[in-house]
Structure formats: C-alpha cells, structure tokens
PAZAPA-4460 file (N, C-alpha, C; in steps of 0.05 Angstrom, whole numbers, plus 32768, in hexadecimal, padded with zeros to 4 digits):
% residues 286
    n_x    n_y    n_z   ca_x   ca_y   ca_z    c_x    c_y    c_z   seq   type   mol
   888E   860E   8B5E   8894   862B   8B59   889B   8639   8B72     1      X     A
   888F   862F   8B87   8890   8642   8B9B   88A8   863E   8BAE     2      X     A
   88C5   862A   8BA9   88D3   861B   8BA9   88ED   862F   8B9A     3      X     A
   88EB   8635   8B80   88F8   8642   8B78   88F9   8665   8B87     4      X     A
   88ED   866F   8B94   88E9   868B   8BA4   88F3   8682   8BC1     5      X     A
   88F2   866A   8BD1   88F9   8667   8BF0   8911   865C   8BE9     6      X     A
   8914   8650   8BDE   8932   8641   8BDF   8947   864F   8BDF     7      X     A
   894B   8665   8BCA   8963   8675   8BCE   8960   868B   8BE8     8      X     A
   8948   868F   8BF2   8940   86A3   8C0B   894F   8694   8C26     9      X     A
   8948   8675   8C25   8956   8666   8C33   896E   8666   8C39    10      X     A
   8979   8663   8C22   8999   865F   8C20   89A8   8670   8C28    11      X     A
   899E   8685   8C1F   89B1   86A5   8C24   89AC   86B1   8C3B    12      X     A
   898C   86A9   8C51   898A   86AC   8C69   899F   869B   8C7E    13      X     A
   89A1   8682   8C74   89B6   866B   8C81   89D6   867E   8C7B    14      X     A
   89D5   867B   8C65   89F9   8678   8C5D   89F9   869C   8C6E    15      X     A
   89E1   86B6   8C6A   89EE   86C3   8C79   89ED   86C6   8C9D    16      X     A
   89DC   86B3   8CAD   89E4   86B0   8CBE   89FD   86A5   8CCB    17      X     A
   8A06   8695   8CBD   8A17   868D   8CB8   8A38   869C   8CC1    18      X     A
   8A33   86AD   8CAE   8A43   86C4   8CAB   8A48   86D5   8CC1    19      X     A
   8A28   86D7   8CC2   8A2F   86F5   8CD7   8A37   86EA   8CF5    20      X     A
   8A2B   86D4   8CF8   8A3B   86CB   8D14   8A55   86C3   8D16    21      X     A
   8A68   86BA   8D03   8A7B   86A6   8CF9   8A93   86CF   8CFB    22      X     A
   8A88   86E1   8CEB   8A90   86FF   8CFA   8A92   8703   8D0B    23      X     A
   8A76   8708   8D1B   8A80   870E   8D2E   8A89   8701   8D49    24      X     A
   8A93   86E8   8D4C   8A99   86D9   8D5E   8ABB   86DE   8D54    25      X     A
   8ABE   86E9   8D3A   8AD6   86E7   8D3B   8AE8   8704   8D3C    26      X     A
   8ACE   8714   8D34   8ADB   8732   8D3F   8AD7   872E   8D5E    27      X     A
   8ABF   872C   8D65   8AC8   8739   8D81   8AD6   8728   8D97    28      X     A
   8AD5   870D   8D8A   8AE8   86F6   8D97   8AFE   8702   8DAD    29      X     A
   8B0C   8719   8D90   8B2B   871D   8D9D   8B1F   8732   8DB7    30      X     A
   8B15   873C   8DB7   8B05   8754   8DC8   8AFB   8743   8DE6    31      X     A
   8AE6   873D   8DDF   8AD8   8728   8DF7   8AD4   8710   8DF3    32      X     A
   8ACF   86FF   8E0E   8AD1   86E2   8E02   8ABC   86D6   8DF1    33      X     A
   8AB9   86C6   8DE4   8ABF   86C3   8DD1   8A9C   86B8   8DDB    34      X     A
   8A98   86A8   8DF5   8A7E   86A0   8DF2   8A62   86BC   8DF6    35      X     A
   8A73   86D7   8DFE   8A58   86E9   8DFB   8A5E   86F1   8DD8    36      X     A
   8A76   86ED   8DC9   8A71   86F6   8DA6   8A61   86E5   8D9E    37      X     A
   8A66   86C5   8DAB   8A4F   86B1   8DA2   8A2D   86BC   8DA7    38      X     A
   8A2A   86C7   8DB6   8A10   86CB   8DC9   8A01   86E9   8DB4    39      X     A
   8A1B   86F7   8DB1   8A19   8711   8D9B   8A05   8709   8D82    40      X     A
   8A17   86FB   8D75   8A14   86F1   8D59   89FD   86E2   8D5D    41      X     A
   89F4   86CC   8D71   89E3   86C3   8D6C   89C7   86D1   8D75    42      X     A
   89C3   86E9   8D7F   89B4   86FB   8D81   89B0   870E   8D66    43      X     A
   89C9   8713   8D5A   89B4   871F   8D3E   89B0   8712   8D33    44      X     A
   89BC   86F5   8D2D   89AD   86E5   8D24   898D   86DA   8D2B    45      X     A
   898F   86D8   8D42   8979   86CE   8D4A   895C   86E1   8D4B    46      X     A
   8968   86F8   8D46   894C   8714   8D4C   8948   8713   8D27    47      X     A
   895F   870D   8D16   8962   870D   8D01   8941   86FB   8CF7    48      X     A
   894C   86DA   8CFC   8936   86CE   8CFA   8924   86C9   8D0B    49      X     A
   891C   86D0   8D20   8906   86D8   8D2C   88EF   86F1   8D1D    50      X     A
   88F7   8702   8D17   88E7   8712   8D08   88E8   8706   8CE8    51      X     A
   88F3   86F6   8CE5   88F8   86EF   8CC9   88DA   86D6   8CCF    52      X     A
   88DD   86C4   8CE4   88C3   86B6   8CE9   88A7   86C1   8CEB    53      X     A
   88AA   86D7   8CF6   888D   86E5   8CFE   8888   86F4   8CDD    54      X     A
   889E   86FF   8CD3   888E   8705   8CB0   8884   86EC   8CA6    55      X     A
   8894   86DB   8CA3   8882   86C3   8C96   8862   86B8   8C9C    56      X     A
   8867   86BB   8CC2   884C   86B1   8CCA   8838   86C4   8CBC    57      X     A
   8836   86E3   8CBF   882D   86F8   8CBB   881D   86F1   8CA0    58      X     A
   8837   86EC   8C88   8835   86E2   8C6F   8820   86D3   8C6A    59      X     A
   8823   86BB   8C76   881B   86A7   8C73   87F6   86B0   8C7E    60      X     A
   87F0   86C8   8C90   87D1   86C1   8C91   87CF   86D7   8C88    61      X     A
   87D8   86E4   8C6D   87CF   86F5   8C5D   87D4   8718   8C6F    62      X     A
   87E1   8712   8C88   87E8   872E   8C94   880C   8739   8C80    63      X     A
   880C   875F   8C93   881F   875A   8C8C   8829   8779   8CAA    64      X     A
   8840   8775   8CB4   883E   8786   8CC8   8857   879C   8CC1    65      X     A
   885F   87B3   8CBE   8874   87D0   8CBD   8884   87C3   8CCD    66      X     A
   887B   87C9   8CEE   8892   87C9   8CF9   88A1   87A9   8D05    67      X     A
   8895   878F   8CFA   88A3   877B   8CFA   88BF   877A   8CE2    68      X     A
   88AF   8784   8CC5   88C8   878B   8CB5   88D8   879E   8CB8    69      X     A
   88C9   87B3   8CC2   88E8   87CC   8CCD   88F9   87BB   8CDD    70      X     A
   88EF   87A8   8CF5   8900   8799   8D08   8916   8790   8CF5    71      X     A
   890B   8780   8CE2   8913   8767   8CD3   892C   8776   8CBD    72      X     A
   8926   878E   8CB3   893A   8795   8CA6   8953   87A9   8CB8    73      X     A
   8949   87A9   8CCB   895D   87B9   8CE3   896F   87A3   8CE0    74      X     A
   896B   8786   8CEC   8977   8773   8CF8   898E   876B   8CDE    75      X     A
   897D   876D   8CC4   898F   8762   8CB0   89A8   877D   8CA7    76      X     A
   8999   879B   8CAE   89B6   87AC   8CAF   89C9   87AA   8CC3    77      X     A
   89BF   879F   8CDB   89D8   879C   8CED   89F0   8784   8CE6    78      X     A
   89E0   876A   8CE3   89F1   875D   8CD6   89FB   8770   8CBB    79      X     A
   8A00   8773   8CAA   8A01   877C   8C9A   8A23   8792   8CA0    80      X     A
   8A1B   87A3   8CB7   8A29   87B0   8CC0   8A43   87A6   8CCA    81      X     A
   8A37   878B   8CD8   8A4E   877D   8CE5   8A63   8775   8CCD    82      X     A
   8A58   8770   8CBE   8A63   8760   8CA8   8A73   8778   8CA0    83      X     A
   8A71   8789   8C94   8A81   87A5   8C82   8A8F   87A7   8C9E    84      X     A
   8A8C   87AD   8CB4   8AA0   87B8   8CC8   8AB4   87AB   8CCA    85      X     A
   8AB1   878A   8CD1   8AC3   8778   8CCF   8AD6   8776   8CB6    86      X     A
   8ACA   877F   8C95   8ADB   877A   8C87   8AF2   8797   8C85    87      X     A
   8ADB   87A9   8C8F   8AF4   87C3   8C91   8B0D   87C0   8CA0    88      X     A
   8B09   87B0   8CB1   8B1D   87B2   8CD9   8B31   8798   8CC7    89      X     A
   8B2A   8780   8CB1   8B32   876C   8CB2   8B4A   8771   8C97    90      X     A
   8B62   8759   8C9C   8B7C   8764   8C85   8B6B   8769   8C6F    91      X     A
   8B53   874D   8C61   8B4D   874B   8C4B   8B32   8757   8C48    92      X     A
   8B34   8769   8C42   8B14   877A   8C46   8B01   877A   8C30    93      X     A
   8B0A   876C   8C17   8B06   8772   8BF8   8AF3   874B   8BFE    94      X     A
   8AFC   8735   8C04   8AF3   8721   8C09   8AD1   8723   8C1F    95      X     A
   8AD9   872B   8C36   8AC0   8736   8C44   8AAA   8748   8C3D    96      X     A
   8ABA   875A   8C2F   8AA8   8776   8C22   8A8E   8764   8C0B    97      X     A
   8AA3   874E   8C04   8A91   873F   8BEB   8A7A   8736   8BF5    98      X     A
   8A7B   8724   8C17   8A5C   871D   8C1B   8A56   8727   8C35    99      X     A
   8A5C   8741   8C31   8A4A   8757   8C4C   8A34   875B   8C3E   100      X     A
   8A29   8755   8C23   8A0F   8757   8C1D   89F4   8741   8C21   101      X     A
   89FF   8727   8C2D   89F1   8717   8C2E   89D9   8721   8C3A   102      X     A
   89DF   8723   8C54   89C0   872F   8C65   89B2   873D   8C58   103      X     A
   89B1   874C   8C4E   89A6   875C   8C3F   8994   8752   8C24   104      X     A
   89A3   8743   8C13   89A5   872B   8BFA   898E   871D   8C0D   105      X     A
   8989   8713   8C22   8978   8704   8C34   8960   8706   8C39   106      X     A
   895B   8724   8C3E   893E   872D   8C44   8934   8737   8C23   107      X     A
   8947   8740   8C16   893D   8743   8BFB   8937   8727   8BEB   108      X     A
   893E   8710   8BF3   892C   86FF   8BE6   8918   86F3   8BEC   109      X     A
   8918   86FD   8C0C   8904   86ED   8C1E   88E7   8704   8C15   110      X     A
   88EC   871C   8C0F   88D6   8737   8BFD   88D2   872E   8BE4   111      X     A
   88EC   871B   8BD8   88D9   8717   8BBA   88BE   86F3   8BC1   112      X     A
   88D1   86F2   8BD0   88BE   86D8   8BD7   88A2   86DD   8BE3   113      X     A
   889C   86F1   8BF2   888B   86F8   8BF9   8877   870B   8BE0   114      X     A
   887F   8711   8BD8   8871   8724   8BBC   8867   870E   8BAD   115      X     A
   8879   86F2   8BA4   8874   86E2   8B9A   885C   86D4   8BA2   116      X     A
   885B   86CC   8BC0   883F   86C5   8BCF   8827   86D4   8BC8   117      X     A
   8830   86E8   8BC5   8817   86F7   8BCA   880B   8701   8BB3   118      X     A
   8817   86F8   8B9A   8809   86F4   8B7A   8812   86DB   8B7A   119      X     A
   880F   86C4   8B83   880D   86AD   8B7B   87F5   86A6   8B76   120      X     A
   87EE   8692   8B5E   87DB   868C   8B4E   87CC   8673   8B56   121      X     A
   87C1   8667   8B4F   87BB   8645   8B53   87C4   863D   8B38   122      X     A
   87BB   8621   8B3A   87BF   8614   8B15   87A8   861E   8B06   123      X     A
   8790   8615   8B0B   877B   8625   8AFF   8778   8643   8AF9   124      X     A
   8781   8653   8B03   8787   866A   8B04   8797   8675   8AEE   125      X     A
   87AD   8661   8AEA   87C4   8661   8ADD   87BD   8656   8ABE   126      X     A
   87B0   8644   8AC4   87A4   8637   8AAF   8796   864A   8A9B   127      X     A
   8777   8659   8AB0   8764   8668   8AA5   8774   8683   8A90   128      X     A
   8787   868D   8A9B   8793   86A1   8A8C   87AE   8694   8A81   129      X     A
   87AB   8689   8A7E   87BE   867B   8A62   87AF   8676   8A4E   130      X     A
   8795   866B   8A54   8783   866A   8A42   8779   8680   8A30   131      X     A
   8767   869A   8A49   8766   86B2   8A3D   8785   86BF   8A24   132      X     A
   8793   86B5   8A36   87AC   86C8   8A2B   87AC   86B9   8A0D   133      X     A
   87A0   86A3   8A0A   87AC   8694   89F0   878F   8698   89E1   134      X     A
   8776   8699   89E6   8762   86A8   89CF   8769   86BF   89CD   135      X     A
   8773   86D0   89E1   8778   86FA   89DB   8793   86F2   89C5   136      X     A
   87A9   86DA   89BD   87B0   86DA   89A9   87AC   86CA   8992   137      X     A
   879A   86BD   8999   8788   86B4   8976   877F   86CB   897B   138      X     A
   876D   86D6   8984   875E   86E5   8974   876D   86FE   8968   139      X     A
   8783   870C   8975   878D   871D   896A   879F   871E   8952   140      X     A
   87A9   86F6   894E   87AE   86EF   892C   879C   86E2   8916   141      X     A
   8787   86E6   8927   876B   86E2   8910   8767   8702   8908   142      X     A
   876D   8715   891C   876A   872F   8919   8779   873B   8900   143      X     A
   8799   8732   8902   87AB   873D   88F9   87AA   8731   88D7   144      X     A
   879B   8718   88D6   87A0   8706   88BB   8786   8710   88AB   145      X     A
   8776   8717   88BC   8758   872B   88AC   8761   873A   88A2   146      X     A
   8775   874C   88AE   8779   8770   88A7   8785   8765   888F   147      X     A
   87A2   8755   8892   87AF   8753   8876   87A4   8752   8860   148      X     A
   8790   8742   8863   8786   8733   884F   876A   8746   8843   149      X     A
   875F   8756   8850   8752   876B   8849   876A   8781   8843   150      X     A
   8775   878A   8844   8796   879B   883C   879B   8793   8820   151      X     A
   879D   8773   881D   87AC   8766   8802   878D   8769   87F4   152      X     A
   8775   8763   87FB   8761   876A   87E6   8761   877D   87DB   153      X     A
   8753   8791   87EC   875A   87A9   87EA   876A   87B8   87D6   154      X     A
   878C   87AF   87D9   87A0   87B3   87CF   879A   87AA   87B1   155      X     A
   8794   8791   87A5   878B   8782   8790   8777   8797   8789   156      X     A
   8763   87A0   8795   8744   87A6   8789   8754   87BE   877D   157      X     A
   875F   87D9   8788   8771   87F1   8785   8786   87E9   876A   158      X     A
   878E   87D8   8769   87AC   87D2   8754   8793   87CA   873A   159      X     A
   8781   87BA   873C   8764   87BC   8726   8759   87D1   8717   160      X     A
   8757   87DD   8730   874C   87F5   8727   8752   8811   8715   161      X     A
   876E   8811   871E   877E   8822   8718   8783   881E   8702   162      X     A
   8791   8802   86F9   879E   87F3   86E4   8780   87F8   86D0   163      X     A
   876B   87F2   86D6   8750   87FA   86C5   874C   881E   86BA   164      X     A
   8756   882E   86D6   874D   8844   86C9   8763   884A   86B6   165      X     A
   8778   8846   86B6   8798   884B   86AD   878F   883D   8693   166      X     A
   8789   8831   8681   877C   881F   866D   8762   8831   8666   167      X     A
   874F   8836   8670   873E   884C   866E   8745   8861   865E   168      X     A
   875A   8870   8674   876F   888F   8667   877A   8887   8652   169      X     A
   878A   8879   864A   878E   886E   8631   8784   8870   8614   170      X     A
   8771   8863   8618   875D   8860   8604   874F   8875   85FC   171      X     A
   874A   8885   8619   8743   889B   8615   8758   88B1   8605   172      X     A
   8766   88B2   860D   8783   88C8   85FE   8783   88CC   85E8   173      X     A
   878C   88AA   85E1   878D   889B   85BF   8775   88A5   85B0   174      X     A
   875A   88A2   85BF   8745   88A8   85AE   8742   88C8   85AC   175      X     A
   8748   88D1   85C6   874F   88F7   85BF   8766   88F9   85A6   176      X     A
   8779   88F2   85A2   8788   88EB   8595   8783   88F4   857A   177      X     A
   8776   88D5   856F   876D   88D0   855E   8751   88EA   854F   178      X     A
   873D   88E2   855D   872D   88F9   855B   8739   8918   8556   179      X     A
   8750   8926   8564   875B   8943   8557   8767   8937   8542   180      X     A
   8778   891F   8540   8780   8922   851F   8772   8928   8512   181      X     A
   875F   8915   8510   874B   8915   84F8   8732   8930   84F0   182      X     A
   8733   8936   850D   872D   8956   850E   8737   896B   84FC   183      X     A
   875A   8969   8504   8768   897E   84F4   8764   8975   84DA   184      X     A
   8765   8950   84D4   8768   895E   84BD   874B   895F   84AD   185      X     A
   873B   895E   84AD   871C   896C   84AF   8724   8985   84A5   186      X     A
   872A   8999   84BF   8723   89AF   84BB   873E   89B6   84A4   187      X     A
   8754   89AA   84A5   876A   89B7   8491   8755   89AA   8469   188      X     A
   8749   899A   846E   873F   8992   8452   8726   89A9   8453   189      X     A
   871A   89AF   845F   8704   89C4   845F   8711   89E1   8455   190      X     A
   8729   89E5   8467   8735   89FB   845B   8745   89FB   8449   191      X     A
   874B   89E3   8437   874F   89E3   8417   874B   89F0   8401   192      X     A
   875A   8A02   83FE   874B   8A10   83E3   873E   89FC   83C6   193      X     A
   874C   89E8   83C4   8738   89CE   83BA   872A   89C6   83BC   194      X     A
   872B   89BA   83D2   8709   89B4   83E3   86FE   89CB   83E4   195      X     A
   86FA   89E0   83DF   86E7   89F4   83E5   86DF   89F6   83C9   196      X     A
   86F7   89F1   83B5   86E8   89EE   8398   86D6   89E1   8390   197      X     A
   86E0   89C1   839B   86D8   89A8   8395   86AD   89A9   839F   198      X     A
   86B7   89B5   83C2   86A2   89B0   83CF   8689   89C8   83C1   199      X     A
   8692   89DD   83AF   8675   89F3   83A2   8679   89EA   838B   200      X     A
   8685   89D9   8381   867D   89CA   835D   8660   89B7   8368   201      X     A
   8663   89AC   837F   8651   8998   837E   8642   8997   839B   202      X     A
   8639   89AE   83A3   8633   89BE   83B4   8615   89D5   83AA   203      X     A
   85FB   89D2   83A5   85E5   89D3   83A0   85DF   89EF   83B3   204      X     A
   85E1   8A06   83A7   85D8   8A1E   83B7   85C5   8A20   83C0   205      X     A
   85BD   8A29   83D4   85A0   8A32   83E4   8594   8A4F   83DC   206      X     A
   85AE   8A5E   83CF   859C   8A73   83C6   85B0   8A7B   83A8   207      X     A
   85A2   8A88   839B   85B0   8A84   837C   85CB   8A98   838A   208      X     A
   85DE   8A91   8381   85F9   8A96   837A   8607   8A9C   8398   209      X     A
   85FC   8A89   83A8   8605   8A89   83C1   860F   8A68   83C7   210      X     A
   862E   8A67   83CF   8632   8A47   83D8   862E   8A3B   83ED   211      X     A
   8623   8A30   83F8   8618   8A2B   840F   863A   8A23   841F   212      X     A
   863D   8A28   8439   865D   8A1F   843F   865B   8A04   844F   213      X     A
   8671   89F2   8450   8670   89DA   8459   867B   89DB   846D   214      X     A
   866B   89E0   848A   8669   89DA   849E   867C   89BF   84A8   215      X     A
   868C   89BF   84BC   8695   89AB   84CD   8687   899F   84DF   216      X     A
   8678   8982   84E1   8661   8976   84FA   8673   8985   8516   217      X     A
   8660   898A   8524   8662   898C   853A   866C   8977   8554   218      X     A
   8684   897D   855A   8696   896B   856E   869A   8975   8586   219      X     A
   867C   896E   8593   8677   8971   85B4   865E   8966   85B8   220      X     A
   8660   8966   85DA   8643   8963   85E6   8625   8968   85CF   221      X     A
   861A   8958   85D2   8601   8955   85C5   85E9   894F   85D2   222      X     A
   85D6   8952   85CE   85BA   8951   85DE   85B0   893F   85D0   223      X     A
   85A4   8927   85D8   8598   890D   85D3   857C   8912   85C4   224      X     A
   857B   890D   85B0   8559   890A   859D   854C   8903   85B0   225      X     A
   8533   890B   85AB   851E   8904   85BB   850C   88F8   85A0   226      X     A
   850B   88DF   85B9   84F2   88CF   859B   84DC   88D1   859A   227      X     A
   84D6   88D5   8580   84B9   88DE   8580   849E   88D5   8582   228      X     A
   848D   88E3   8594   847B   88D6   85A7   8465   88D9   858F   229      X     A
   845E   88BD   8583   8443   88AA   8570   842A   88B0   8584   230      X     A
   8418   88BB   8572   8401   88BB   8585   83F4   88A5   857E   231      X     A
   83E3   8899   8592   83E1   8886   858D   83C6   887C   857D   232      X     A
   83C6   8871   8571   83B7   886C   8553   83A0   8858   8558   233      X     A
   838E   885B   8558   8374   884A   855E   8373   8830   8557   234      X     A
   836B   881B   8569   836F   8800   8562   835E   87F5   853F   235      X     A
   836D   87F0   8538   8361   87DF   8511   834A   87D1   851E   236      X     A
   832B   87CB   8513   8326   87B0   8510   832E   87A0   8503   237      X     A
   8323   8788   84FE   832A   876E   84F4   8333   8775   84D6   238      X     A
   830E   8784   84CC   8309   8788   84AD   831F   87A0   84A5   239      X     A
   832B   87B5   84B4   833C   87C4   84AF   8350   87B5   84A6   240      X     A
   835A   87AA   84C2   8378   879A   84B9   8374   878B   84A5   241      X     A
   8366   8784   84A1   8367   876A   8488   836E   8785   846C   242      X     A
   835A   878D   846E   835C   879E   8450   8370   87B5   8451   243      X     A
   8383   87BA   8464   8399   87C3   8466   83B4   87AE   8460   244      X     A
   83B2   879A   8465   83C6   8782   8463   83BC   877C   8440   245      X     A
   83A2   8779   8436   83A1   8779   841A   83B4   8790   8409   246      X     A
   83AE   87A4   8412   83AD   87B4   8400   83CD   87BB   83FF   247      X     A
   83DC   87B0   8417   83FF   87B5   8415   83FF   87A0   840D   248      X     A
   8403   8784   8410   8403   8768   8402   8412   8770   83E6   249      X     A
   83EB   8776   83E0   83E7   877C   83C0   83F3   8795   83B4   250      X     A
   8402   879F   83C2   8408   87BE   83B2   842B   87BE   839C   251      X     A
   842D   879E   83A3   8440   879C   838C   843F   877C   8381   252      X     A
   844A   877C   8369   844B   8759   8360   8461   8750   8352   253      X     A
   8469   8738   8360   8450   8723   836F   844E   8737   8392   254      X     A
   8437   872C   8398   842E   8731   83B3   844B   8734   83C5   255      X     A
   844E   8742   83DF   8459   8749   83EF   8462   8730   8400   256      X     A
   8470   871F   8416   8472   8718   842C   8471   871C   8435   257      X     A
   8466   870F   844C   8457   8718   846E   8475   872C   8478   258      X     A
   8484   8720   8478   849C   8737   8480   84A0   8757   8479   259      X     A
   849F   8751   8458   849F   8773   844B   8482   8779   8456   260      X     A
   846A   876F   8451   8455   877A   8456   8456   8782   8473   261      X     A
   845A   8772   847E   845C   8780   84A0   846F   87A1   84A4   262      X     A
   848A   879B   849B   849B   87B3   849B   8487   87C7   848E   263      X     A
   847E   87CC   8478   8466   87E1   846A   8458   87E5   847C   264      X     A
   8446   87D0   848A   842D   87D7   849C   843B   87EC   84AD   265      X     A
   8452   87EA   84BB   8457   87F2   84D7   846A   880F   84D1   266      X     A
   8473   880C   84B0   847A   8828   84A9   8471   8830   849E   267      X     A
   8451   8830   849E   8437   883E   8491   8426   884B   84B1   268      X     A
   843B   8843   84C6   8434   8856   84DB   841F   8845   84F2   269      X     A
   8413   8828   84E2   83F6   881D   84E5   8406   880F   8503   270      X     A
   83F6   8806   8514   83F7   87FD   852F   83E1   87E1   8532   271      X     A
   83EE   87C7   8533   83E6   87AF   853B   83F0   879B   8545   272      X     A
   83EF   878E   8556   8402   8774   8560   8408   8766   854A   273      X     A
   841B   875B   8552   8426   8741   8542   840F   8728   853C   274      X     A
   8402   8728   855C   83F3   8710   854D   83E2   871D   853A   275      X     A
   83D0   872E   8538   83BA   8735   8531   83C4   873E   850F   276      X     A
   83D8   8747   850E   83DE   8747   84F2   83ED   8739   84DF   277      X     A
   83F4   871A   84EE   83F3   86FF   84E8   83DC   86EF   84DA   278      X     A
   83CF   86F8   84F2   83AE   86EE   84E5   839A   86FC   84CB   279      X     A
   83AB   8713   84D4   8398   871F   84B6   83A6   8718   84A0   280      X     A
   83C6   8710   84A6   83D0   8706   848C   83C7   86F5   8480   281      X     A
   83BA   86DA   8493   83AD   86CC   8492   839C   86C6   847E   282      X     A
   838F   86D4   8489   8372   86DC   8484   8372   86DF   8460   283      X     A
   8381   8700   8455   8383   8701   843F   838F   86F4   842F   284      X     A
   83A5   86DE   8434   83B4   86D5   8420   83A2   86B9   841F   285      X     A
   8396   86B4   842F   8389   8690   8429   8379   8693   8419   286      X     A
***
C-alpha cells in the first residue's frame, strides 16, 4: 500500500528534476557558460531535495517542521518559475507551459504521501474495523428485516381488522335495514282501519265500552330483569322429604317419574340436592 503513495511522488520528483535543470542549462546556456547554468540548476535542484530529505526524516520520527516546508515549497516555486519563464522566452511555449507544473505536481504528492503516513493503519487495525464495520452491518439488516416484518404484520393485523369491522357495519345496516321495514310495516298495519277493526272484535275491554288500544313493543334500550332473590327455605329432614316426594309421586296415576316428580318438587319452590332427593325417591318407591 504504501508503494502505491511514494512511487508516483518519486517519479514526478525525478522526471521534474529532470526538467528544471535540462531548462535551465539551456536558457541560460546562451547567456553564461553553460558549466555555472549546470551549477544553477543543480542548486535548485539540489536545495529542492535537500529539504525534500529533511521532511521525510522529520516524517519519519513523527515530527513535522513550518519552516523546512515553507523552504521546500519556495524551492519547488522557483523551479516552477523557471519552467513558465522559459516556456514564455521559448518559440513553443504551449509544449513547456504543459510541464511547468511538475514541481509543484511533486511536493503535492510527496503531502499526500505524507497524510497517507500519518493515518496509516496496521493489518490488525485494518482487520479490527472491517470487522466492526461488518457487525454495525448485520446488525443494521437484522434491524431493517425486523422493522419490515413488524410493518407487514402489523399491516396484515390492520387489513383483519378493518376487513372484520367492514363485515360488522354490514350486518349491522342490513339488520337496521331490516328491523325499520318491519317496523314500518308494524306501525302501517296498526294504523289500519281494519286492523283496528279486526284488533276491538277480539280485543277484551278493561273498562265497559272502552277498547283498550294496541300498543307497538317497545324498540330501544332496555334495562335487564333482575332475578328474583328466593329466600332461602330451611333444610327438609329425611321424614319431610320422603313424605313430600310421596305425596307428588302419588298425586297422579299411575305414579309420577323420578323426572316429572323432581321438576314438581323444585317448582313447588321446595329446596334439596340431587342426591338427597334421589334417596328419598328411593326410599318411597321400594
């Protein structure tokens, strides 16, 4: 990895030293001789990577120094400069203009390389949050496959329910429905002048020469009977029950069955268990 960030930092520091000396040995060639343009060029070059060495060392033990990179990006605008001046002064200025950016292109990759160092990871490191990163997404499609699926229940339970009360209203309507027909026509046979005949021919007055009138039941809310509270009736002896079970038995012929006789006992008001008035059946019929 760390191969892919120096390698092109390399290249473009080479190919533009390269450059800027290969300039200016040849601009100022024509000017002075040619071994102080050599001596030129290889001084910005050389201050070039000289401070270009001392960032790395710097780098390298976790320092980092202002005015070595102010040096360092001075050195790469002068080349830089040389380069654009030369292609201004030169016939073809559009060819040079193209790589007066190198120096520049140089220290900017030699900054990403360095940024790169300085969040570089280990394997384990690399490892550990690949890992994290891959439960934070199970869990967030165990997350996402819950919701749906509580959504689609949900959704189901709601389309049930609805569909239930919708069937409900229905039934209900139909039976409102039904119920005012039969209402009206109730009350249209009540207000019959036939039926009103029909109903005082055979219609029993409450007071002489008065017809009692035939009421329509009442079609609303109603208040629930209250059932009526038996006081409670003192336990039979033996000799009771017996001669109470005789005396219904025997009160028609042939004699009664334990069945009819029981129904009589119990709607003659009388109070006994089942067994006990088994046994008195017993008792009297043997």
């Amino acid at each position: 990895m760390k191969a892919k960030t120096v390698l092109p930092a390399v290249a473009m520091t080479a190919v533009s030293m390269v450059l800027t000396l290969a300039v200016v040995v040849m601009w100022l060639g024509t000017a002075v001789p040619w071994m102080i343009a050599l001596v030129v060029g290889l001084g910005i070059d050389g201050g070039w990577l000289a401070t270009l060495a001392y960032e790395r060392r710097l780098a390298a033990q976790g320092d980092h120094s202002i005015p070595v990179t102010v040096v360092g990006w001075a050195f790469g605008a002068v080349a830089t400069g040389v380069l654009v001046a030369h292609a201004l002064t030169s016939s073809s200025p559009a060819a040079w203009l193209a790589v007066s950016w190198f120096p520049l292109a140089a220290k900017a990759l030699w900054l990403v390389h360095g940024l790169w160092e300085r969040t570089a990871l280990t394997p384990t490191a690399l490892e550990s949050i690949r890992g994290i990163q891959q439960e934070a997404r199970d869990e967030a499609a165990v997350a996402r496959a819950r919701l749906r699926s509580e959504a689609t229940t949900e959704e189901t339970r709601l389309t049930a329910v609805t569909g239930a009360g919708a069937r409900v209203a229905r039934v209900q309507a139909e039976t409102a429905k039904t119920l005012s027909k039969a209402w009206s026509t109730l009350e249209t046979t009540r207000a019959s002048e036939e039926t009103g005949k029909a109903l005082t021919s055979v219609t029993t007055p409450v007071t002489g020469g008065v017809t009692p009138r035939w009421e329509l039941p009442v079609w609303g809310p109603s208040e629930a009977v209250r059932a009526l509270a038996l006081e409670a009736a003192p336990a039979l002896t033996d000799g009771e029950l017996d001669s109470l079970v005789e005396e219904i038995r025997t009160s028609r012929t042939p004699p009664l069955s334990y069945r009819e006789m029981s129904a009589r006992f119990r709607a003659a008001g009388h109070s006994a268990s089942e067994v006990r008035l088994r046994a008195a059946w017993k008792r009297v019929a043997a």
